[in-house]
Short mmCIF file of the C-alpha atoms (twelve columns), coordinates in Angstrom:
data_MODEL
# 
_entry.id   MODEL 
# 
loop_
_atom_site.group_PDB 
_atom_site.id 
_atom_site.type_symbol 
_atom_site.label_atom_id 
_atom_site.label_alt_id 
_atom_site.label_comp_id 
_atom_site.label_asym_id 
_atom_site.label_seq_id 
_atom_site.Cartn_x 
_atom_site.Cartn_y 
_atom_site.Cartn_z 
_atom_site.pdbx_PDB_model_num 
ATOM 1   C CA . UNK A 1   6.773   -17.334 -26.008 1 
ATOM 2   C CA . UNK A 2   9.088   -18.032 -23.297 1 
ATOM 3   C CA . UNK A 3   11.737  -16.410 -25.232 1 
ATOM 4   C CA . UNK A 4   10.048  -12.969 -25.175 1 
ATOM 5   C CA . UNK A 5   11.809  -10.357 -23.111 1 
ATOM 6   C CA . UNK A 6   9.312   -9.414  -19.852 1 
ATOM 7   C CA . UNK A 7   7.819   -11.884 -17.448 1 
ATOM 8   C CA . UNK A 8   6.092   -14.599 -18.339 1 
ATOM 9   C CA . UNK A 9   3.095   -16.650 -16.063 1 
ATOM 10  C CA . UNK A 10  2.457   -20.219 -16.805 1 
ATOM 11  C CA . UNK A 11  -1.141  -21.685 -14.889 1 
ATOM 12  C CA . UNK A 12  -0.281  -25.230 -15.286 1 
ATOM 13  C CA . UNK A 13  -3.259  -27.212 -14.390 1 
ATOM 14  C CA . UNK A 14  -5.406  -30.776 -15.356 1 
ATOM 15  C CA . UNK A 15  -7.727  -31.490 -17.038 1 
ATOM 16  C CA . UNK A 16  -9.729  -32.760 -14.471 1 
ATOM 17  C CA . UNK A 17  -9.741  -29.456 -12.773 1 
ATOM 18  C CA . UNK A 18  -9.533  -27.072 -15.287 1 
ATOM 19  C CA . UNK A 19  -7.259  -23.695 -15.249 1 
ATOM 20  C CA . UNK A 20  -7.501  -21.129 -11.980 1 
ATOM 21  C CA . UNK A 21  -10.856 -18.915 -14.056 1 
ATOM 22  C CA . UNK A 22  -10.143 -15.904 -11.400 1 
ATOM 23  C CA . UNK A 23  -5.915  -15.426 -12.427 1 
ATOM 24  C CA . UNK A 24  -6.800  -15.925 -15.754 1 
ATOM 25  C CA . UNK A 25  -9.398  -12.992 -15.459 1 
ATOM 26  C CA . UNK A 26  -6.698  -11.445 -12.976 1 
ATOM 27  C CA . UNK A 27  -3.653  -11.204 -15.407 1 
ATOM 28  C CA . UNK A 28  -5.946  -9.817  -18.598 1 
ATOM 29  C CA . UNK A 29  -6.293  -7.507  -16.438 1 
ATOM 30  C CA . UNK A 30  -2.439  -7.366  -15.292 1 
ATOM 31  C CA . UNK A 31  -1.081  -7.207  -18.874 1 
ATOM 32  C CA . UNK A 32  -3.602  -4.427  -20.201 1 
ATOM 33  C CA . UNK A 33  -1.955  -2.086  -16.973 1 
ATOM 34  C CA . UNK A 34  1.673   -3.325  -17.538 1 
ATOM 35  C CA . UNK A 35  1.443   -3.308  -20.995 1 
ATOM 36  C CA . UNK A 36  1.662   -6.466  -23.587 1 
ATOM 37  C CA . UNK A 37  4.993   -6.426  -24.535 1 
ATOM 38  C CA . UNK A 38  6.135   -6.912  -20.717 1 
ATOM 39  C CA . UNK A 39  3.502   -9.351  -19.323 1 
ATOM 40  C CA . UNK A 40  2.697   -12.954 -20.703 1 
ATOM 41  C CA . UNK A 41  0.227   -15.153 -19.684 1 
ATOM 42  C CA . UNK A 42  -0.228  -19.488 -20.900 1 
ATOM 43  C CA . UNK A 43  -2.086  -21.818 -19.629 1 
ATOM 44  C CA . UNK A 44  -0.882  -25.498 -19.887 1 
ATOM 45  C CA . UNK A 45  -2.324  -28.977 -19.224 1 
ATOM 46  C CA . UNK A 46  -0.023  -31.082 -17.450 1 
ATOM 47  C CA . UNK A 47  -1.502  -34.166 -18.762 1 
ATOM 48  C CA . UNK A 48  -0.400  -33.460 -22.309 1 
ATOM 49  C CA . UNK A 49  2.993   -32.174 -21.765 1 
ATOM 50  C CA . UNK A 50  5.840   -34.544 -20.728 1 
ATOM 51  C CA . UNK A 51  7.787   -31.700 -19.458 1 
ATOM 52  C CA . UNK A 52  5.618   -30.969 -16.977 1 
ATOM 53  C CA . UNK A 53  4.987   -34.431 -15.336 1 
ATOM 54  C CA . UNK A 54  5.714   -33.361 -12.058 1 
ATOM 55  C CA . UNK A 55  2.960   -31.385 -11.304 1 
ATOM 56  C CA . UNK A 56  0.449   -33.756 -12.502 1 
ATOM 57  C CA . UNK A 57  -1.590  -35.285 -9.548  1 
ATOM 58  C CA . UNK A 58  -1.727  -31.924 -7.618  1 
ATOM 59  C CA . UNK A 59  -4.806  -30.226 -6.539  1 
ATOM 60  C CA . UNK A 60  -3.554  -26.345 -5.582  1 
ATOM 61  C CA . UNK A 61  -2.935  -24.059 -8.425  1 
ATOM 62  C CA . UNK A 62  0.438   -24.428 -9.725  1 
ATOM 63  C CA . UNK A 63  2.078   -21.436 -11.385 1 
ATOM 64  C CA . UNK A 64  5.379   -21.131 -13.010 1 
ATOM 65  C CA . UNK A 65  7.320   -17.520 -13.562 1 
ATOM 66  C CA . UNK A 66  9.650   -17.012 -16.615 1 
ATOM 67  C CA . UNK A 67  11.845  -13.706 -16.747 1 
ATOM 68  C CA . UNK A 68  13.999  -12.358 -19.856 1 
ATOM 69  C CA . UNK A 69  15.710  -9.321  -18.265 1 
ATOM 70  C CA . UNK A 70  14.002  -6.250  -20.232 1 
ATOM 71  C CA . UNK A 71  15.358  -2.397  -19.298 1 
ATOM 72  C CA . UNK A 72  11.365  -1.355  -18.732 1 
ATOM 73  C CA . UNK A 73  11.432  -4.622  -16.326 1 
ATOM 74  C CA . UNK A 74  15.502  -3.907  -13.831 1 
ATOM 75  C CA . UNK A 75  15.571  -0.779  -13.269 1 
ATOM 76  C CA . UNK A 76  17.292  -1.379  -9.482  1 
ATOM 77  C CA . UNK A 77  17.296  2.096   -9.059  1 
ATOM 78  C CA . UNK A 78  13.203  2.861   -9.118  1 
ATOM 79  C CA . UNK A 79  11.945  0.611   -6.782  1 
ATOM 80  C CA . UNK A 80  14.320  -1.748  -5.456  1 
ATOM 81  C CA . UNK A 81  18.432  -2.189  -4.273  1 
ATOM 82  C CA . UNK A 82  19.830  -5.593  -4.038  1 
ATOM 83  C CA . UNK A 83  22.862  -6.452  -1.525  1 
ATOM 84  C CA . UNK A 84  24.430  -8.561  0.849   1 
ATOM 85  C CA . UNK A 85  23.740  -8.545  4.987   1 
ATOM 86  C CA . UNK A 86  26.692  -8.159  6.610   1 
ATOM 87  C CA . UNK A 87  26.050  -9.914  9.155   1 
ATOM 88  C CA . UNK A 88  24.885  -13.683 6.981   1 
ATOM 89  C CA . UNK A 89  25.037  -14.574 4.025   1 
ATOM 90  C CA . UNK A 90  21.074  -13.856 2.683   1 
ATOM 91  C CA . UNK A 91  20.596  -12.062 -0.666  1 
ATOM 92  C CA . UNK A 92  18.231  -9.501  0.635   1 
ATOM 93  C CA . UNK A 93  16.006  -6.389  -1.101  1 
ATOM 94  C CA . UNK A 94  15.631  -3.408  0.324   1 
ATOM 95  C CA . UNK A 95  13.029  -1.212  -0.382  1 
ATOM 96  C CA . UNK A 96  13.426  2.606   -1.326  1 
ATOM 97  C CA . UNK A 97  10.428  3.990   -0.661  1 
ATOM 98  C CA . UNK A 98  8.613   4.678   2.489   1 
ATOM 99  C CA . UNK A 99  5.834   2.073   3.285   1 
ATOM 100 C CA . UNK A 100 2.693   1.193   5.055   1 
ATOM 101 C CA . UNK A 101 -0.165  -1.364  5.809   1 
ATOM 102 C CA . UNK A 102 -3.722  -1.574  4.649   1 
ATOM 103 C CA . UNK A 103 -5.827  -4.438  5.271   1 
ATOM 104 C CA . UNK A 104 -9.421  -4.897  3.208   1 
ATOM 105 C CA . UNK A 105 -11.306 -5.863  6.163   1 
ATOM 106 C CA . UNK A 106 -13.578 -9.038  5.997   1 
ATOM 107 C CA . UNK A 107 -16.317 -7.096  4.941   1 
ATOM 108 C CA . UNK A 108 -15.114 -5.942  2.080   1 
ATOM 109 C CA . UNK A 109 -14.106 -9.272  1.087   1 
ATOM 110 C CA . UNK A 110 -16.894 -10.712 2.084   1 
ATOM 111 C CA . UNK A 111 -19.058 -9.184  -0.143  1 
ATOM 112 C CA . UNK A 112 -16.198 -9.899  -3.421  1 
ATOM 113 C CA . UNK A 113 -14.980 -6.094  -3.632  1 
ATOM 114 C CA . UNK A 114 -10.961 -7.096  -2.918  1 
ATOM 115 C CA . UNK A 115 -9.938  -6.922  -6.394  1 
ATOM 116 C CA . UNK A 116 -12.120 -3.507  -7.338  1 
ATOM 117 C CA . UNK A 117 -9.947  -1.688  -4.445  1 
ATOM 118 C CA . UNK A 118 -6.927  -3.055  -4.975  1 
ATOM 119 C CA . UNK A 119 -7.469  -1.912  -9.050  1 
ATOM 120 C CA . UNK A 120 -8.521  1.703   -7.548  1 
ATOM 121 C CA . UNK A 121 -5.399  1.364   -5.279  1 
ATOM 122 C CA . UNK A 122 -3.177  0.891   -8.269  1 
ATOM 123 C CA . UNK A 123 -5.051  3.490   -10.106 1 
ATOM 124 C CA . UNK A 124 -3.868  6.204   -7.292  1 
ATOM 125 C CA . UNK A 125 -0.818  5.956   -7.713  1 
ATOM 126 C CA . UNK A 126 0.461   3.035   -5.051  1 
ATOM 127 C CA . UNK A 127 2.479   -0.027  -5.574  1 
ATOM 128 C CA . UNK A 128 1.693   -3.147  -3.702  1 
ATOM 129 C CA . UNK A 129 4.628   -4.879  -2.344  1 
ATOM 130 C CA . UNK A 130 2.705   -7.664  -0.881  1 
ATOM 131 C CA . UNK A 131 -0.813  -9.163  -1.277  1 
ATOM 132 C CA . UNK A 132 -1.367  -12.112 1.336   1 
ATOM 133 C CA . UNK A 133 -5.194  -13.088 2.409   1 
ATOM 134 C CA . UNK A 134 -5.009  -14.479 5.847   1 
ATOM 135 C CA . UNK A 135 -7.804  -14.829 8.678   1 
ATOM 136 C CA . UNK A 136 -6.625  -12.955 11.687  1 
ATOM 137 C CA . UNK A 137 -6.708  -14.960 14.905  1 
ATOM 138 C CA . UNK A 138 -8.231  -13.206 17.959  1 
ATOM 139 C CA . UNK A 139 -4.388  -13.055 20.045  1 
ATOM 140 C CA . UNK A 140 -3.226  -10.943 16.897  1 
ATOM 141 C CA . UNK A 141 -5.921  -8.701  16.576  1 
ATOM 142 C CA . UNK A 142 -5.899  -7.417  20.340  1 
ATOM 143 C CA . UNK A 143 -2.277  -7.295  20.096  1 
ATOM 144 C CA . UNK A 144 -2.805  -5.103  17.225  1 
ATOM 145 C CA . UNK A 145 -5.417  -2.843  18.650  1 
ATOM 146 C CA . UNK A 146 -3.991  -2.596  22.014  1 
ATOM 147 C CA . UNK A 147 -4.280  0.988   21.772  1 
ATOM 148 C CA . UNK A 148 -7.913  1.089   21.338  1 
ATOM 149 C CA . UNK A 149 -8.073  -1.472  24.681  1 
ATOM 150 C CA . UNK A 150 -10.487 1.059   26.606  1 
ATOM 151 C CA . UNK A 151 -12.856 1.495   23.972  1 
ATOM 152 C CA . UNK A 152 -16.307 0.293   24.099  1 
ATOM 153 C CA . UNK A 153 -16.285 -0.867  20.987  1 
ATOM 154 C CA . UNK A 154 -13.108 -2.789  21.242  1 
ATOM 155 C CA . UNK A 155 -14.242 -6.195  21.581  1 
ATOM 156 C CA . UNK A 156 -16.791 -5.943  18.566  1 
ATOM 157 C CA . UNK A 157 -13.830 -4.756  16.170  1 
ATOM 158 C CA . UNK A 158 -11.694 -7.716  17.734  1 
ATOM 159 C CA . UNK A 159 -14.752 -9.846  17.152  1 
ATOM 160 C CA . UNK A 160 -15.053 -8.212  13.142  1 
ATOM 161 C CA . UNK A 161 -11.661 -8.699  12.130  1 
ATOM 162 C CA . UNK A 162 -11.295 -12.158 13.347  1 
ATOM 163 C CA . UNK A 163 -14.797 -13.106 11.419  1 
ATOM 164 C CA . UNK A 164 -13.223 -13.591 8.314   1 
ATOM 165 C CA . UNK A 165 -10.407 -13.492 5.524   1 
ATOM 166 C CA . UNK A 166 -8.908  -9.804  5.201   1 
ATOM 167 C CA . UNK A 167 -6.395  -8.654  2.574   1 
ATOM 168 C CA . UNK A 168 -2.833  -7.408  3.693   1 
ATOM 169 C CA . UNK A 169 -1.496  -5.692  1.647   1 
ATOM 170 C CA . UNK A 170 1.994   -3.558  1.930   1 
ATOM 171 C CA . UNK A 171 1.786   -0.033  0.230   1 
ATOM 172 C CA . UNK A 172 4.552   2.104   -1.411  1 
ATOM 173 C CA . UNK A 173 3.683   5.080   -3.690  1 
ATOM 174 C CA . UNK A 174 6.201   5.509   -6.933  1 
ATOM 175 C CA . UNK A 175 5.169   9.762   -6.939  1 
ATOM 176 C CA . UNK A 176 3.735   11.963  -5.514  1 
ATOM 177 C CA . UNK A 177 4.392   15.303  -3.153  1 
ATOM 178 C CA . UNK A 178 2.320   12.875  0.026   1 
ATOM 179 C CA . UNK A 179 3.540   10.198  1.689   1 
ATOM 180 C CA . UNK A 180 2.511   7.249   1.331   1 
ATOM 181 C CA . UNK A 181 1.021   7.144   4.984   1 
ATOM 182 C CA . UNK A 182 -0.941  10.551  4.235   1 
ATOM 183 C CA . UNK A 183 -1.901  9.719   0.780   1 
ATOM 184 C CA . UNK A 184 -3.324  6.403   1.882   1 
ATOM 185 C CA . UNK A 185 -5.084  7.977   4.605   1 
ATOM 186 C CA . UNK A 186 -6.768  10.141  2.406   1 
ATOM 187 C CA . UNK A 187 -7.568  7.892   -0.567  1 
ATOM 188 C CA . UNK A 188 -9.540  6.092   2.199   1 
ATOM 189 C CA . UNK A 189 -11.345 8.663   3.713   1 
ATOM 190 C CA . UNK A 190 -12.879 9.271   7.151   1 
ATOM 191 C CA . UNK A 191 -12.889 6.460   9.717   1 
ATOM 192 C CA . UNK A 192 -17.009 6.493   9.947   1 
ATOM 193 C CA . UNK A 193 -18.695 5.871   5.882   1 
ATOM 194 C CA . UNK A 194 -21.183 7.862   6.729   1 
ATOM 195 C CA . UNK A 195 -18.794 10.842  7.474   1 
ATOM 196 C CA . UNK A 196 -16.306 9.738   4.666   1 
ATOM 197 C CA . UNK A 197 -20.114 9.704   2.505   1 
ATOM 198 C CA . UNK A 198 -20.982 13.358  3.412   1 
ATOM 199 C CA . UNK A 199 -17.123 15.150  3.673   1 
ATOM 200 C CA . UNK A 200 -15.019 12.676  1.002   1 
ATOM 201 C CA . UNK A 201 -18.104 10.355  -1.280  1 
ATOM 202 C CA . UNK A 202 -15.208 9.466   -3.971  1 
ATOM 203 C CA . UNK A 203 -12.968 7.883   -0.893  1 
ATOM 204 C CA . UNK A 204 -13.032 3.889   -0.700  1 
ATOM 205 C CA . UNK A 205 -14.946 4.233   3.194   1 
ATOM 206 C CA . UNK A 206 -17.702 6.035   1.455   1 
ATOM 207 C CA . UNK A 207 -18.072 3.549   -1.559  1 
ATOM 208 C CA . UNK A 208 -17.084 0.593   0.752   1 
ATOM 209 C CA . UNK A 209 -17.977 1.105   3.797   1 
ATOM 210 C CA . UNK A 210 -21.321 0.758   5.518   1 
ATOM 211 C CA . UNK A 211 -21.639 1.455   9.038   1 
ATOM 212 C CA . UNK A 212 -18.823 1.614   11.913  1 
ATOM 213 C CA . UNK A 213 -16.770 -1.157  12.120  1 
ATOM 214 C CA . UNK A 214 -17.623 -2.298  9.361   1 
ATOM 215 C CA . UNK A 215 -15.742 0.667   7.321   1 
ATOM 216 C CA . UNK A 216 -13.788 -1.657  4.486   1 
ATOM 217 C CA . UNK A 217 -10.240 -0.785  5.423   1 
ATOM 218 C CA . UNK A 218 -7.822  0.081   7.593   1 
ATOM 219 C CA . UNK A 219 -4.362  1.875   7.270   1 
ATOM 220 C CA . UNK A 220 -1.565  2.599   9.607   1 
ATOM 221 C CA . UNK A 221 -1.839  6.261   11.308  1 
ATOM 222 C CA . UNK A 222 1.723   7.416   11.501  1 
ATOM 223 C CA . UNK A 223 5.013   6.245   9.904   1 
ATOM 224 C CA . UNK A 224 6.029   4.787   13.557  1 
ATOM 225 C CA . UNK A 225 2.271   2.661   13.922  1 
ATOM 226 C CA . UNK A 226 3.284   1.802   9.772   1 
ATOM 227 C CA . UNK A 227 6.553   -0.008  11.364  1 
ATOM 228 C CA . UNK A 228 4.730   -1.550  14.445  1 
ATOM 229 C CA . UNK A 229 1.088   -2.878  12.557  1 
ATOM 230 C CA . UNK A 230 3.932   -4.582  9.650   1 
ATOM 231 C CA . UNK A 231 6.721   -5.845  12.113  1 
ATOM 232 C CA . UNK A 232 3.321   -7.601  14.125  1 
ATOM 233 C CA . UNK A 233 1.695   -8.689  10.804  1 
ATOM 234 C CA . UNK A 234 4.540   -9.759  8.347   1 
ATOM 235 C CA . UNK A 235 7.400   -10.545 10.717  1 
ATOM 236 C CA . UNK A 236 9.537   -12.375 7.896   1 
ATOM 237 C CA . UNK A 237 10.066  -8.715  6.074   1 
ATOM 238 C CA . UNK A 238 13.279  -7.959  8.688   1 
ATOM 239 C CA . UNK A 239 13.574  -4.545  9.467   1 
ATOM 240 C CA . UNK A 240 17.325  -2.990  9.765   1 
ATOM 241 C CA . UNK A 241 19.264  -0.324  11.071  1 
ATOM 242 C CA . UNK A 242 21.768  -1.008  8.568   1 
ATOM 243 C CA . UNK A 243 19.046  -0.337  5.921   1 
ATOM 244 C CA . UNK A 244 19.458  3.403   6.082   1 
ATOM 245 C CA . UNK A 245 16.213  5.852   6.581   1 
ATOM 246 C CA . UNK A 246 14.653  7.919   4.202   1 
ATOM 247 C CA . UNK A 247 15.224  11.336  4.732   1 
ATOM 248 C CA . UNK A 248 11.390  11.769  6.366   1 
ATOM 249 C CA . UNK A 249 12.642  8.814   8.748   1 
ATOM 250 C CA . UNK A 250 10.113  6.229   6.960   1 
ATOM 251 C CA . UNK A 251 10.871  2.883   7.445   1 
ATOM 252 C CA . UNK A 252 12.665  0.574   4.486   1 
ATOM 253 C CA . UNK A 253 11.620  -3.014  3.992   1 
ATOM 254 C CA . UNK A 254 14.327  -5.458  3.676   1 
ATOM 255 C CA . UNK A 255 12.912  -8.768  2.343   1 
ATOM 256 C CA . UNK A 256 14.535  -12.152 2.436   1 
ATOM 257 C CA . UNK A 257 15.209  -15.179 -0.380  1 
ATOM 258 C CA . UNK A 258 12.791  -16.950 2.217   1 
ATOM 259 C CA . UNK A 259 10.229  -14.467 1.561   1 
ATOM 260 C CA . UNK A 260 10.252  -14.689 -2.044  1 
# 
């Protein structure tokens, strides 16, 4: 199996705690997208294998990545361009495309609907190039709302966002005449549900969302608030001049061998 061209998940676990049930229902779903010839999933009990001795004794999911280059798998040119930084001696990645940030806000997650948006994300045409849950701390969240200081409802969105786990993730699109910041935008509908449920009802507000702040998502307005909202929320992905812009002036992503 490990010998088969595409990428290749292990879930190593023990028998006293069994295999991680939700990546094992996650990466079904993973290699019916991807295909079955390019994704591979095992699961394998420490306890009974010698090789894997080392990770007996632990009690956080353990998961180990196998690649066997595959053209459908390195194509540098579609999504990502690997180089040196002049100025150290990192291995770096530089995104392509333009970029932007949504966040599944606490009430979506709350109530278990992460993984049905991010599938509906996927299924509209956007890439994710990062996926970290993370509880916002209050500092953060009026640093990143600082433009909505003088608003009365300012201190209850503070208060929302900081209530719970949100999902970060970083958005590219691989087609499509809109940007990404636009088409994001739309695919999420007005900022109220109840106006996204009269002017947009298939947008992720209206099927999400109940009533303001509680709205399910948020996404960056403009390609310059895209830059600001991921430089403030995911500082170790270095933006760089010497990355050059797209031609719409979107920003790249550069990501470290730290990162990864």
């Amino acid at each position: 199996m490990l010998s088969s061209k595409g990428l290749t998940v292990v879930d190593v676990y023990q028998g006293w705690c069994g295999p991680c049930k939700p990546v094992v229902s996650l990466f079904q779903k993973m290699r019916i997208e991807a295909g079955l010839d390019l994704l591979h999933f095992a699961l394998a009990e420490a306890d009974c294998l010698d090789v894997l001795e080392k990770y007996r004794g632990r009690c956080e999911p353990t998961f180990l990545f196998y690649a066997i280059k595959d053209e459908a798998l390195s194509d540098e040119n579609d999504c990502f361009s690997h180089g040196k930084d002049d100025g150290d001696n990192e291995d770096v990645v530089s995104s392509e495309k333009a970029c932007t940030l949504a966040i599944i806000k606490p009430d979506a997650v709350v109530h278990g609907k992460t993984d049905e948006i991010i599938m509906k994300i996927q299924e509209a045409g956007f890439d994710l190039l990062a996926n970290e849950e993370r509880t916002m701390t209050e500092a953060e969240m009026r640093l990143f709302y600082q433009h909505r200081a003088g608003e009365e409802a300012f201190e209850k969105l503070v208060h929302h966002m900081c209530s719970g786990p949100s999902h970060l993730l970083i958005l590219t699109r691989t087609e499509g005449a809109e940007d990404v910041v636009t088409a994001w935008q739309n695919l999420m509908g007005p900022c109220d549900p109840d106006v996204a449920r009269r002017e947009q009802p298939d947008s992720l507000r209206a099927q999400y969302g109940t009533a303001m702040p509680f709205n399910a998502l948020h996404g960056s307005r403009d390609s310059e608030d895209a830059r600001r909202e991921l430089a403030l929320l995911f500082p170790s992905f270095k933006f760089s001049d010497e990355v050059p812009k797209s031609p719409l002036g979107w920003p790249r992503l550069r990501i470290t061998d730290s990162d990864l």
